[in-house]
PDB file of N, CA, C and O in Angstrom:
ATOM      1  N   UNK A   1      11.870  14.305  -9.773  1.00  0.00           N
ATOM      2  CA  UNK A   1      11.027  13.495  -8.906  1.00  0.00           C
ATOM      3  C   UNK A   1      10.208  12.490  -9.713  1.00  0.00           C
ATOM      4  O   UNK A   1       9.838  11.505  -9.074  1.00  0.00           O
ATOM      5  N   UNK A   2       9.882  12.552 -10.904  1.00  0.00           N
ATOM      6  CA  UNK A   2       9.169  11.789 -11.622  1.00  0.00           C
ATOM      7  C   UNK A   2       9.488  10.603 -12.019  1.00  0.00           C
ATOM      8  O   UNK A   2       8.796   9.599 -12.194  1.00  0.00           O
ATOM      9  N   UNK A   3      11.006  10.873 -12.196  1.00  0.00           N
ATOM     10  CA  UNK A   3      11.607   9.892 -12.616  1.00  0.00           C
ATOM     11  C   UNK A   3      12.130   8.892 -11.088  1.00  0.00           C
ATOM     12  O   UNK A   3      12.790   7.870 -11.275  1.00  0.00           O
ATOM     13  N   UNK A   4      11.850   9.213 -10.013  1.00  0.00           N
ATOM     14  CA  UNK A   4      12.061   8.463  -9.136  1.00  0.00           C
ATOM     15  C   UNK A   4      10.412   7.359  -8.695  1.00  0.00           C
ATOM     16  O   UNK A   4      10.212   6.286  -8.126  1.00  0.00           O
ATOM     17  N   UNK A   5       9.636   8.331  -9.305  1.00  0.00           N
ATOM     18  CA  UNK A   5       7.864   7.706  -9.149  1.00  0.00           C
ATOM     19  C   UNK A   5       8.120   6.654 -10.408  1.00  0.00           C
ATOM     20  O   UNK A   5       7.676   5.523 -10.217  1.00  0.00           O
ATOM     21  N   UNK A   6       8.721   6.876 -11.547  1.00  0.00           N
ATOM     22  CA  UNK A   6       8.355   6.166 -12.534  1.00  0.00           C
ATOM     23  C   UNK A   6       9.258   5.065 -12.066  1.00  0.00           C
ATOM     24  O   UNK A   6       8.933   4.084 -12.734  1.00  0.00           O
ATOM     25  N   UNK A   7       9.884   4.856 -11.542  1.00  0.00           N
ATOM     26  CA  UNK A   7      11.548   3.696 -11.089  1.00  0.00           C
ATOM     27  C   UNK A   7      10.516   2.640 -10.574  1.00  0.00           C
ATOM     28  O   UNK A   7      10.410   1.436 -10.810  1.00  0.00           O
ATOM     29  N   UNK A   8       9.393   3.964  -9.362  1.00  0.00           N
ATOM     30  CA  UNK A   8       8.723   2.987  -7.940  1.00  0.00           C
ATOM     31  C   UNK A   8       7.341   2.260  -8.838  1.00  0.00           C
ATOM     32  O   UNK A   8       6.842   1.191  -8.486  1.00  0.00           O
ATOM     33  N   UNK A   9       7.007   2.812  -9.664  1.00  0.00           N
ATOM     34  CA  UNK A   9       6.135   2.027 -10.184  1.00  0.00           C
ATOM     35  C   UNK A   9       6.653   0.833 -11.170  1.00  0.00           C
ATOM     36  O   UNK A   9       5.850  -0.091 -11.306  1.00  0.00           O
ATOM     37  N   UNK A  10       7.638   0.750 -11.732  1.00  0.00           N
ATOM     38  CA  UNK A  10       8.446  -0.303 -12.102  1.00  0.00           C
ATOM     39  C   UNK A  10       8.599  -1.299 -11.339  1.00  0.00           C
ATOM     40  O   UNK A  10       8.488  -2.450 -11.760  1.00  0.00           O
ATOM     41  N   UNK A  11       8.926  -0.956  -9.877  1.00  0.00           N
ATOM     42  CA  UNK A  11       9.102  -2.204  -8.790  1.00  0.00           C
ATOM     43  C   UNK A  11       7.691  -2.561  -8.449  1.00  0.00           C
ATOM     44  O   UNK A  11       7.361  -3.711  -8.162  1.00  0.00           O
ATOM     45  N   UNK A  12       6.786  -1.446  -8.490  1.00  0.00           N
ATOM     46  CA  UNK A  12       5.561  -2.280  -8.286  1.00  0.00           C
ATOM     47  C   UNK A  12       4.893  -3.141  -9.339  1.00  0.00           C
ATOM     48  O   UNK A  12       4.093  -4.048  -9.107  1.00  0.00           O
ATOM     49  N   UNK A  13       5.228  -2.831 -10.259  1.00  0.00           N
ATOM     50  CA  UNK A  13       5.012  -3.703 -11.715  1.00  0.00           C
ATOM     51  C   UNK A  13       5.839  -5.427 -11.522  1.00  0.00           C
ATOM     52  O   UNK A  13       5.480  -6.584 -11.736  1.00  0.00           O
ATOM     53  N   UNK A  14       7.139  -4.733 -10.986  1.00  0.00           N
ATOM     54  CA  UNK A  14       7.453  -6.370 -10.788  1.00  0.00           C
ATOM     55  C   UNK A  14       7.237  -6.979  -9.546  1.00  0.00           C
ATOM     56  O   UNK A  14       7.769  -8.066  -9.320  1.00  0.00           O
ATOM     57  N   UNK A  15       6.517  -6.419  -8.690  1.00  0.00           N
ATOM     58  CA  UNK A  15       6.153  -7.457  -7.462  1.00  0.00           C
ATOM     59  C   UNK A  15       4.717  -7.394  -7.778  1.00  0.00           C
ATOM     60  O   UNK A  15       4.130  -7.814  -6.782  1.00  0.00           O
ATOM     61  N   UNK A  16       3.791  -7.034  -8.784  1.00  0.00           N
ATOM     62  CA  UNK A  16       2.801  -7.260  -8.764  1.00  0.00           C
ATOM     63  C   UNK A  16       2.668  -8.995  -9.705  1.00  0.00           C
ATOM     64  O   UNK A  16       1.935  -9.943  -9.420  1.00  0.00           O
ATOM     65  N   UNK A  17       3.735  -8.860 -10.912  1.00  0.00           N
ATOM     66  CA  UNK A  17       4.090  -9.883 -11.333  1.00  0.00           C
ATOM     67  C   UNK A  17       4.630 -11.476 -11.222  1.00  0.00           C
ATOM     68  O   UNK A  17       4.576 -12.467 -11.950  1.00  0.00           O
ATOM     69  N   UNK A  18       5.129 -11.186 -10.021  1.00  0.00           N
ATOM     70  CA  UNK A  18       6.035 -11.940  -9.193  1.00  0.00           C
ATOM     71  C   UNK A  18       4.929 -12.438  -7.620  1.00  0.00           C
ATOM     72  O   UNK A  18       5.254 -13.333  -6.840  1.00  0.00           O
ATOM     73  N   UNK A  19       3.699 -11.625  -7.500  1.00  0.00           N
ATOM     74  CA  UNK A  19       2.596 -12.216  -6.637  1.00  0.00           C
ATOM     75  C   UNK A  19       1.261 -12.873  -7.684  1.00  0.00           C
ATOM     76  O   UNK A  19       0.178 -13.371  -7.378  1.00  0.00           O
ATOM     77  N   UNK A  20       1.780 -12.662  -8.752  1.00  0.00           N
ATOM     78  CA  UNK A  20       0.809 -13.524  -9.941  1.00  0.00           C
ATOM     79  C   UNK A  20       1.149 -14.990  -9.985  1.00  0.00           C
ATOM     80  O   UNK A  20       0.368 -15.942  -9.999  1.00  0.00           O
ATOM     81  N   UNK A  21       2.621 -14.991 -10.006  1.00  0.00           N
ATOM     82  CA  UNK A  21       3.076 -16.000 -10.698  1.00  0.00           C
ATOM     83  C   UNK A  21       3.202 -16.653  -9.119  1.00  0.00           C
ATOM     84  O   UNK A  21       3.036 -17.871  -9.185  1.00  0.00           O
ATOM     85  N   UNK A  22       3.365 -16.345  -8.196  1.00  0.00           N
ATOM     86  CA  UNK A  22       3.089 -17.495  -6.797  1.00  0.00           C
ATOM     87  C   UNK A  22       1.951 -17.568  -6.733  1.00  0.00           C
ATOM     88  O   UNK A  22       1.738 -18.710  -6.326  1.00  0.00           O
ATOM     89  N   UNK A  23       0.924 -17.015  -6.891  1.00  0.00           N
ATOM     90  CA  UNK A  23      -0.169 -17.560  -7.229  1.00  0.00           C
ATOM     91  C   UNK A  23      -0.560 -18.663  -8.167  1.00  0.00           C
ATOM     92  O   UNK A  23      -1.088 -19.715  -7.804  1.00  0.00           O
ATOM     93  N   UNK A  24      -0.270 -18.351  -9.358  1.00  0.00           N
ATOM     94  CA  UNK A  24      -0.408 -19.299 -10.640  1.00  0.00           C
ATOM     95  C   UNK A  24       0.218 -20.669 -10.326  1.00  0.00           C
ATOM     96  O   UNK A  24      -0.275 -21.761 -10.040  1.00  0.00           O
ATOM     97  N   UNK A  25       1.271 -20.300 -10.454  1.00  0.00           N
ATOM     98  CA  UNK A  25       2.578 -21.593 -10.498  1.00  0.00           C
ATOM     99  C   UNK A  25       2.847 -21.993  -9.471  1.00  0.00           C
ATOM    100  O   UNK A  25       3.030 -23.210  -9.457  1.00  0.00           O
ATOM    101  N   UNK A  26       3.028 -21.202  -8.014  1.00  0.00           N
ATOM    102  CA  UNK A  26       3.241 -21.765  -7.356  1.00  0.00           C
ATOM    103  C   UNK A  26       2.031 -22.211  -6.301  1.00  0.00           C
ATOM    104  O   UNK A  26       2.091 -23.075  -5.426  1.00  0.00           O
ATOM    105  N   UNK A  27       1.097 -21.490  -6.602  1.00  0.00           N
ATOM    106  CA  UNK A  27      -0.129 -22.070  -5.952  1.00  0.00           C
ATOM    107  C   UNK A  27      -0.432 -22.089  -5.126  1.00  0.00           C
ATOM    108  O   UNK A  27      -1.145 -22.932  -4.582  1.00  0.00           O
ATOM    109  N   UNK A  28       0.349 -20.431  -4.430  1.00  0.00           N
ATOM    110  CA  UNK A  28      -0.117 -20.309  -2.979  1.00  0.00           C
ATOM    111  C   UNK A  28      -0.960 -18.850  -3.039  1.00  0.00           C
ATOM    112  O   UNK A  28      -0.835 -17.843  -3.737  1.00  0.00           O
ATOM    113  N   UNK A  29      -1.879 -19.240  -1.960  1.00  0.00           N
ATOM    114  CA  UNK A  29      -3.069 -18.054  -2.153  1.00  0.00           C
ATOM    115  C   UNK A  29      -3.078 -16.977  -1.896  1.00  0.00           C
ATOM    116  O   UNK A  29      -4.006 -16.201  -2.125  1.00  0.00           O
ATOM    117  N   UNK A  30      -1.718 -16.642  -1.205  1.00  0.00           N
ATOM    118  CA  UNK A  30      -0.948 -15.169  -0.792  1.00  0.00           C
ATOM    119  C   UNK A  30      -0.492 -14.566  -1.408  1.00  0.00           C
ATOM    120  O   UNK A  30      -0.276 -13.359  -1.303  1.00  0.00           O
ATOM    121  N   UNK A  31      -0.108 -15.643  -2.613  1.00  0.00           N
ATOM    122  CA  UNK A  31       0.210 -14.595  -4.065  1.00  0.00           C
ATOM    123  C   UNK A  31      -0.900 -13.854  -4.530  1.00  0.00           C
ATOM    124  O   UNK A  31      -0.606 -12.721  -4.911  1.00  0.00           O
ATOM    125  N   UNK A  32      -2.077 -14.166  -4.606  1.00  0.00           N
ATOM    126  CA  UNK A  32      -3.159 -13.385  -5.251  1.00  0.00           C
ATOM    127  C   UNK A  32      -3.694 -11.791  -3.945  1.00  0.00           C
ATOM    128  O   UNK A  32      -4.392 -10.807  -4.190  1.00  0.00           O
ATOM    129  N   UNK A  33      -3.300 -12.019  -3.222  1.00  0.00           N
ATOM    130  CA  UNK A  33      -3.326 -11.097  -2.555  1.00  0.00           C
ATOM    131  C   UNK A  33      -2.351  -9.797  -2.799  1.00  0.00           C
ATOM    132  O   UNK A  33      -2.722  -8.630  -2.920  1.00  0.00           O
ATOM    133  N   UNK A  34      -0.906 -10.339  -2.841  1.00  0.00           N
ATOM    134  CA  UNK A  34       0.031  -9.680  -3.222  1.00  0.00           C
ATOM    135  C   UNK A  34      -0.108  -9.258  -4.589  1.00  0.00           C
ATOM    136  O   UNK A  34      -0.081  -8.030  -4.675  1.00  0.00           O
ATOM    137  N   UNK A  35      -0.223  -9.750  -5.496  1.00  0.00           N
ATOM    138  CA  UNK A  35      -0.566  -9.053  -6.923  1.00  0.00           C
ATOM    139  C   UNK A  35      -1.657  -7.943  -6.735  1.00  0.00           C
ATOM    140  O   UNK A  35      -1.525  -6.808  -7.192  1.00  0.00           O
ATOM    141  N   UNK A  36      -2.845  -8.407  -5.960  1.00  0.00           N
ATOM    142  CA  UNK A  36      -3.759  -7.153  -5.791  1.00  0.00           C
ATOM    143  C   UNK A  36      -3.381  -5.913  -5.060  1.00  0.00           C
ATOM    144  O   UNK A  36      -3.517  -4.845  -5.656  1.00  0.00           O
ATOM    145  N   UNK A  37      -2.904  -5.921  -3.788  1.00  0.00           N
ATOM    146  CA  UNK A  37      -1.735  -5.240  -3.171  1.00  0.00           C
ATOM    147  C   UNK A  37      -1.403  -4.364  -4.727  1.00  0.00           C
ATOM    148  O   UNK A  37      -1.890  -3.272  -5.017  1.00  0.00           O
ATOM    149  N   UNK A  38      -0.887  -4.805  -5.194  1.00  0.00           N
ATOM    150  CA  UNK A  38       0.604  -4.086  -5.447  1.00  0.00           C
ATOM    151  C   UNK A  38       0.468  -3.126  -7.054  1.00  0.00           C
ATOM    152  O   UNK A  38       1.141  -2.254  -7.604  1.00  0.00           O
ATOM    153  N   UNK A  39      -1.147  -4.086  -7.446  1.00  0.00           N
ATOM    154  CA  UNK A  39      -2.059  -3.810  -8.693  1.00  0.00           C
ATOM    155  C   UNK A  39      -2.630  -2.356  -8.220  1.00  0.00           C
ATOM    156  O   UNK A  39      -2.761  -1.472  -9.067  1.00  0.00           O
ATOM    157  N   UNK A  40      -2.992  -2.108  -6.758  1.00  0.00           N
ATOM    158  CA  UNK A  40      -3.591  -1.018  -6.647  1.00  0.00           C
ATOM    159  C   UNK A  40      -2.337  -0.243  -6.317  1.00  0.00           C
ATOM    160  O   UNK A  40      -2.397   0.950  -6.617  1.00  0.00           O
ATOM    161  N   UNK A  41      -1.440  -0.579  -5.874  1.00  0.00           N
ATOM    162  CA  UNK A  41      -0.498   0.500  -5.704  1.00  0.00           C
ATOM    163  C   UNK A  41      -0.075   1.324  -6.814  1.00  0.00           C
ATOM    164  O   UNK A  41       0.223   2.514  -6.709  1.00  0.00           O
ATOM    165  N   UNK A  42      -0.055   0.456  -8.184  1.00  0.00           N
ATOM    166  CA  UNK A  42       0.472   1.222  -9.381  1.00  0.00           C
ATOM    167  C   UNK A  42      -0.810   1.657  -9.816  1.00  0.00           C
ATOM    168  O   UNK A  42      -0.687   2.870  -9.989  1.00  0.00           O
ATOM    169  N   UNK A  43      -1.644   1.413 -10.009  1.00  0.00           N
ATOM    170  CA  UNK A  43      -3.007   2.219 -10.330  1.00  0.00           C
ATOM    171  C   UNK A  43      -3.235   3.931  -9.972  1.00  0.00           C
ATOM    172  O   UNK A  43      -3.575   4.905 -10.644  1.00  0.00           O
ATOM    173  N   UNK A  44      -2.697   3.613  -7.965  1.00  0.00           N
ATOM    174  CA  UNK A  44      -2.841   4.681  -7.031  1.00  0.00           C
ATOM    175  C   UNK A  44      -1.821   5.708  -8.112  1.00  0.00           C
ATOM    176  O   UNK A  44      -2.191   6.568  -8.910  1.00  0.00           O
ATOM    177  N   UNK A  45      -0.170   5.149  -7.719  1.00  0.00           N
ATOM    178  CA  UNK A  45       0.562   5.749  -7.743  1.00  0.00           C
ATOM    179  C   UNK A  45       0.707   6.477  -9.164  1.00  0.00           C
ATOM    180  O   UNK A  45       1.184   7.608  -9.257  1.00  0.00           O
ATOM    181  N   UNK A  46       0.211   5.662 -10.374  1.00  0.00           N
ATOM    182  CA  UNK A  46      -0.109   6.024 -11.926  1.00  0.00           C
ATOM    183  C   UNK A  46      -1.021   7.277 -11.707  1.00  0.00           C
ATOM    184  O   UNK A  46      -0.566   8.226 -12.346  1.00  0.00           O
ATOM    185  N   UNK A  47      -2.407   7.666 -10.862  1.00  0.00           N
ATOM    186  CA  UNK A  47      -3.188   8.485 -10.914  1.00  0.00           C
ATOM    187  C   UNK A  47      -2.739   9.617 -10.162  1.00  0.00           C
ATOM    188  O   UNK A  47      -3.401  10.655 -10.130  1.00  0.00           O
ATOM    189  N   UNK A  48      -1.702   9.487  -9.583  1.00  0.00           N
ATOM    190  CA  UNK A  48      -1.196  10.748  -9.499  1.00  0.00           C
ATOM    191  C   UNK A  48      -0.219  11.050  -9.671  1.00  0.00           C
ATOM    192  O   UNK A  48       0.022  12.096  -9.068  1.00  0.00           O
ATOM    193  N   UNK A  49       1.009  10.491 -10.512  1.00  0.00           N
ATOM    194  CA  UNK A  49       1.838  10.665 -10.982  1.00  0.00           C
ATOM    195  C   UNK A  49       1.130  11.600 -12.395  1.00  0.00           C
ATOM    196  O   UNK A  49       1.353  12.808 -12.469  1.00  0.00           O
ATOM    197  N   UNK A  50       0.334  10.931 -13.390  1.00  0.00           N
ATOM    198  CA  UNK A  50       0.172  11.461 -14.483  1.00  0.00           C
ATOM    199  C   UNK A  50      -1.371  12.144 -14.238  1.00  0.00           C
ATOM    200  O   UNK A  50      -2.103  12.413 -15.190  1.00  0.00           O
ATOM    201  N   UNK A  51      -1.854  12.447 -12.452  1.00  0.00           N
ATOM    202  CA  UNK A  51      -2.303  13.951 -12.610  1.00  0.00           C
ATOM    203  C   UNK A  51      -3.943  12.887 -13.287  1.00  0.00           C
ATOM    204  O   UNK A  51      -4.510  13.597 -14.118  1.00  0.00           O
ATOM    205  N   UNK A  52      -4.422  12.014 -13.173  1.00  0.00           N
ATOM    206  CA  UNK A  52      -5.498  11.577 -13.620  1.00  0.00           C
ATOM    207  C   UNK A  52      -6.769  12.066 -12.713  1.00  0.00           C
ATOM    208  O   UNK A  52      -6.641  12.377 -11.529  1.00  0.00           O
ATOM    209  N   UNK A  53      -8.066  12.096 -13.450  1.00  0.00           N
ATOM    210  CA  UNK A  53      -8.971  12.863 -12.768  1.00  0.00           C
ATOM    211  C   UNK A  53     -10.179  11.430 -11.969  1.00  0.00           C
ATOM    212  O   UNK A  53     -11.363  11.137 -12.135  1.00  0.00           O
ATOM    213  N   UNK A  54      -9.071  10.890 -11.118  1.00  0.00           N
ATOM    214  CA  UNK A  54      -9.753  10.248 -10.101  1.00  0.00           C
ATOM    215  C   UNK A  54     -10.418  10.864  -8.737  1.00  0.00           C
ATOM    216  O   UNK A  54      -9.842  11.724  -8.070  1.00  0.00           O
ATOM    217  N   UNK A  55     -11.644  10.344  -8.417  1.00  0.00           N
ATOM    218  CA  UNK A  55     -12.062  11.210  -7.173  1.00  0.00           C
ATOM    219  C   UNK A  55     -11.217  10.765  -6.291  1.00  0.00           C
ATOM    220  O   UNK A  55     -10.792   9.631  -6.512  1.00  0.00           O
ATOM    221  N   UNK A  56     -10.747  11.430  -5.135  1.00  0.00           N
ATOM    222  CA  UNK A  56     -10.091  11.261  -3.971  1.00  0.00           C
ATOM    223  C   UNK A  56     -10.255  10.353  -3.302  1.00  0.00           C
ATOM    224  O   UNK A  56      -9.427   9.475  -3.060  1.00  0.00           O
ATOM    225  N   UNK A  57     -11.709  10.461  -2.777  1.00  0.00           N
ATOM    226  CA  UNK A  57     -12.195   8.944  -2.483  1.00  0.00           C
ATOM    227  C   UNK A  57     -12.404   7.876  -2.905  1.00  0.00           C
ATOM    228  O   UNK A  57     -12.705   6.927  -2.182  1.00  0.00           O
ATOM    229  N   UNK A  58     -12.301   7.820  -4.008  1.00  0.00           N
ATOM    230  CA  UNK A  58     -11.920   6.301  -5.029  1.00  0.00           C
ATOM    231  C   UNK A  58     -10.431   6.202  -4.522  1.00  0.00           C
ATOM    232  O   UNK A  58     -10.041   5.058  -4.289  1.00  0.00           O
ATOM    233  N   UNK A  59      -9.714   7.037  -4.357  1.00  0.00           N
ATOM    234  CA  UNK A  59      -8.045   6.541  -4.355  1.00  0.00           C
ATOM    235  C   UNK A  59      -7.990   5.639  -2.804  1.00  0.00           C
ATOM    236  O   UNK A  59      -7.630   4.490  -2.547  1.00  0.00           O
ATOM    237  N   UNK A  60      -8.532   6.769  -1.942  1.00  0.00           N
ATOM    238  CA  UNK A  60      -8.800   6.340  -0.722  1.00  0.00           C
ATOM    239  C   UNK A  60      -9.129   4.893  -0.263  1.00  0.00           C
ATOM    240  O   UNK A  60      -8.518   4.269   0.605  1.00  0.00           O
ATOM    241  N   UNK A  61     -10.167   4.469  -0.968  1.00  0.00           N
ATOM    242  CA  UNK A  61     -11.030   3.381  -0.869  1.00  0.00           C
ATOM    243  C   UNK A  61     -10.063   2.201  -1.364  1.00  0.00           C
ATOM    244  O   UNK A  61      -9.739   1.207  -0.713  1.00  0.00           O
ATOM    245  N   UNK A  62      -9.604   2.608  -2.918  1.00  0.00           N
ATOM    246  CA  UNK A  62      -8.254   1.671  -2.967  1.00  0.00           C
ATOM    247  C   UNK A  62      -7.637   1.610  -2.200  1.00  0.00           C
ATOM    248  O   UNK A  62      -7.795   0.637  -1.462  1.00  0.00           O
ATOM    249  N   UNK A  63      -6.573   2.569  -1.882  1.00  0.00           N
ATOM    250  CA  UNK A  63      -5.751   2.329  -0.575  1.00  0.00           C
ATOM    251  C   UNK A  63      -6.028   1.561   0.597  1.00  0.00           C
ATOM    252  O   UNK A  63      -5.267   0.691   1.018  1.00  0.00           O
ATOM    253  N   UNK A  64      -7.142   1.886   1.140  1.00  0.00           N
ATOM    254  CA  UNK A  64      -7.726   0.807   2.184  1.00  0.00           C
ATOM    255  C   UNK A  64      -7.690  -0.945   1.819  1.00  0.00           C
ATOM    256  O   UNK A  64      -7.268  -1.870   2.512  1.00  0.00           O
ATOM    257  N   UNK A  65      -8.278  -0.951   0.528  1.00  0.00           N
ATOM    258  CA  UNK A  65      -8.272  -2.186  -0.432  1.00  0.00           C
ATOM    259  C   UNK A  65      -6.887  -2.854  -0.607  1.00  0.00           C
ATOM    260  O   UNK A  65      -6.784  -4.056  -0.849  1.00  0.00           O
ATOM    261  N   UNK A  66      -5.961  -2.129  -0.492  1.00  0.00           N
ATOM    262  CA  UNK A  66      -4.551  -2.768  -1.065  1.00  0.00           C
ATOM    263  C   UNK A  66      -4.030  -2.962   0.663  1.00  0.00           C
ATOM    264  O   UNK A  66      -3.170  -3.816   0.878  1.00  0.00           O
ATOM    265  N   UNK A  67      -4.443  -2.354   1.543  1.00  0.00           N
ATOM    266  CA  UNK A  67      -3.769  -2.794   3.164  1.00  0.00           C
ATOM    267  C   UNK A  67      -4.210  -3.733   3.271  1.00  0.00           C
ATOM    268  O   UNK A  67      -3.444  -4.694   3.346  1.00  0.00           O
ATOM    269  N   UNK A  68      -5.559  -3.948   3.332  1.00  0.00           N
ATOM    270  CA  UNK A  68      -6.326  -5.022   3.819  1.00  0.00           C
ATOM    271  C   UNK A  68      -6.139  -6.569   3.201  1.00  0.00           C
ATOM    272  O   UNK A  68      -6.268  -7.711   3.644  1.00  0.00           O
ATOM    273  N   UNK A  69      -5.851  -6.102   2.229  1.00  0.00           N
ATOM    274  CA  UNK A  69      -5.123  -7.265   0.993  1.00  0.00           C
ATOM    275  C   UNK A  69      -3.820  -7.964   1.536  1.00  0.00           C
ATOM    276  O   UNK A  69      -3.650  -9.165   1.744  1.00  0.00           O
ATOM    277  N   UNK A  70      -3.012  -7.001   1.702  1.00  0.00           N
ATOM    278  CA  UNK A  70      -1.319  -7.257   2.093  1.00  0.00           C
ATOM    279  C   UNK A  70      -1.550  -7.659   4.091  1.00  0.00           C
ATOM    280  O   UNK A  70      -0.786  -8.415   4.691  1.00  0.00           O
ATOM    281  N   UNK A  71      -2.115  -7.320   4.403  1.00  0.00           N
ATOM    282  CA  UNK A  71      -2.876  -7.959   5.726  1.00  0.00           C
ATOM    283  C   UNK A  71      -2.880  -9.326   5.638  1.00  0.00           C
ATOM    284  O   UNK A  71      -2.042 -10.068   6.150  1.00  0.00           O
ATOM    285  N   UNK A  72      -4.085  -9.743   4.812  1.00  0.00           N
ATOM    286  CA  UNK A  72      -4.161 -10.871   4.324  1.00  0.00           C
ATOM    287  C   UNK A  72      -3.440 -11.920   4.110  1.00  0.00           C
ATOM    288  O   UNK A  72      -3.557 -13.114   4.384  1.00  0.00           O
ATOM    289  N   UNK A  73      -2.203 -10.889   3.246  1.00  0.00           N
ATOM    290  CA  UNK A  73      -1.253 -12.186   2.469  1.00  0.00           C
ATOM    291  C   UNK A  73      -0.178 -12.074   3.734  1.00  0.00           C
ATOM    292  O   UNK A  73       0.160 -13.193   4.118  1.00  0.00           O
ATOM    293  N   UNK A  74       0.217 -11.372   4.206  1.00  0.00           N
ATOM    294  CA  UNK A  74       1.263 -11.272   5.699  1.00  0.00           C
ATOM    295  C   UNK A  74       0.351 -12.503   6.792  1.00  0.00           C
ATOM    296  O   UNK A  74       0.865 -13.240   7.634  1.00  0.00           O
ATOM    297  N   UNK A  75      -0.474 -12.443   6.584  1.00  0.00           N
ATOM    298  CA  UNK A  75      -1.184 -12.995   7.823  1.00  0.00           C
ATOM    299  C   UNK A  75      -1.009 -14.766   7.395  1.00  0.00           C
ATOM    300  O   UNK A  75      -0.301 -15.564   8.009  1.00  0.00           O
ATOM    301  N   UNK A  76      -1.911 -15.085   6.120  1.00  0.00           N
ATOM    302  CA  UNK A  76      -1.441 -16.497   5.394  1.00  0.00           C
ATOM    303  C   UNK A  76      -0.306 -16.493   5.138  1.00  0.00           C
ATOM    304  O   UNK A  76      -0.231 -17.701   4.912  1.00  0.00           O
ATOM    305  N   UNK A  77       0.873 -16.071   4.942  1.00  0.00           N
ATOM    306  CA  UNK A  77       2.416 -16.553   4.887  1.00  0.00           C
ATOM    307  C   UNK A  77       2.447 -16.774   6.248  1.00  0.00           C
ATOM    308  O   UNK A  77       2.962 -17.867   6.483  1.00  0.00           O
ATOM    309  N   UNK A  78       1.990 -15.983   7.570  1.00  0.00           N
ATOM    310  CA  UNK A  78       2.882 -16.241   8.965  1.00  0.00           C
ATOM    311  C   UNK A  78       1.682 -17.631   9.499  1.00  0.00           C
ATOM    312  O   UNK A  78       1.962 -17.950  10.655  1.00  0.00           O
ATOM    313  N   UNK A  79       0.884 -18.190   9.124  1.00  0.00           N
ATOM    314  CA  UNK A  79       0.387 -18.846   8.953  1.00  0.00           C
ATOM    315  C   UNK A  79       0.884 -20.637   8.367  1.00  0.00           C
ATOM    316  O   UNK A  79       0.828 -21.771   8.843  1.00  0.00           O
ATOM    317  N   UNK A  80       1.312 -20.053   7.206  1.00  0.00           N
ATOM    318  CA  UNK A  80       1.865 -21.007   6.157  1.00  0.00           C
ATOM    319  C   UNK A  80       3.133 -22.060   7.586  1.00  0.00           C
ATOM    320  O   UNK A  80       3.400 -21.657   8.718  1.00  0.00           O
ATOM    321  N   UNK A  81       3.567 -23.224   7.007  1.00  0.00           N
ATOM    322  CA  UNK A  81       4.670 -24.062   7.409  1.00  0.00           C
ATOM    323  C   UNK A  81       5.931 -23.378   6.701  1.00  0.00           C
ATOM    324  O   UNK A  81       7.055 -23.858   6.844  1.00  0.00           O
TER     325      UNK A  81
END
């Protein structure tokens, strides 16, 4: 199973990368949303994969943080032309 968490945090590594760089380069503001998104997802998913001594409610609070984010960037893309 670990090795299927470590695969998913890989993909979140590259869509966190890939909402940097539409941000940066391409200069749309939904990328910075999506990098944050996807920044807390591997954070989340890192702290309990390797068992880290985060309070629960810190994870929580992220989690809320990374919906509300991807909200955001779903909402400005359906927005966007």
């Amino acid at each position: 199973m670990n090795a299927l968490q470590n695969v998913s945090i890989l993909l979140e590594l590259a869509v966190t990368i890939l909402g940097l760089l539409i941000w940066l380069q391409k200069k749309k503001s939904f990328g910075v949303y999506i990098f944050f998104t996807f920044l807390i997802y591997m954070v989340y998913d890192g702290c309990k994969l390797w068992s880290l001594a985060v309070p629960e409610l810190v994870l929580r609070i992220l989690f809320a943080l990374a919906s509300l984010s991807i909200l955001i960037a779903v909402w400005k893309l359906f927005k966007s032309e």
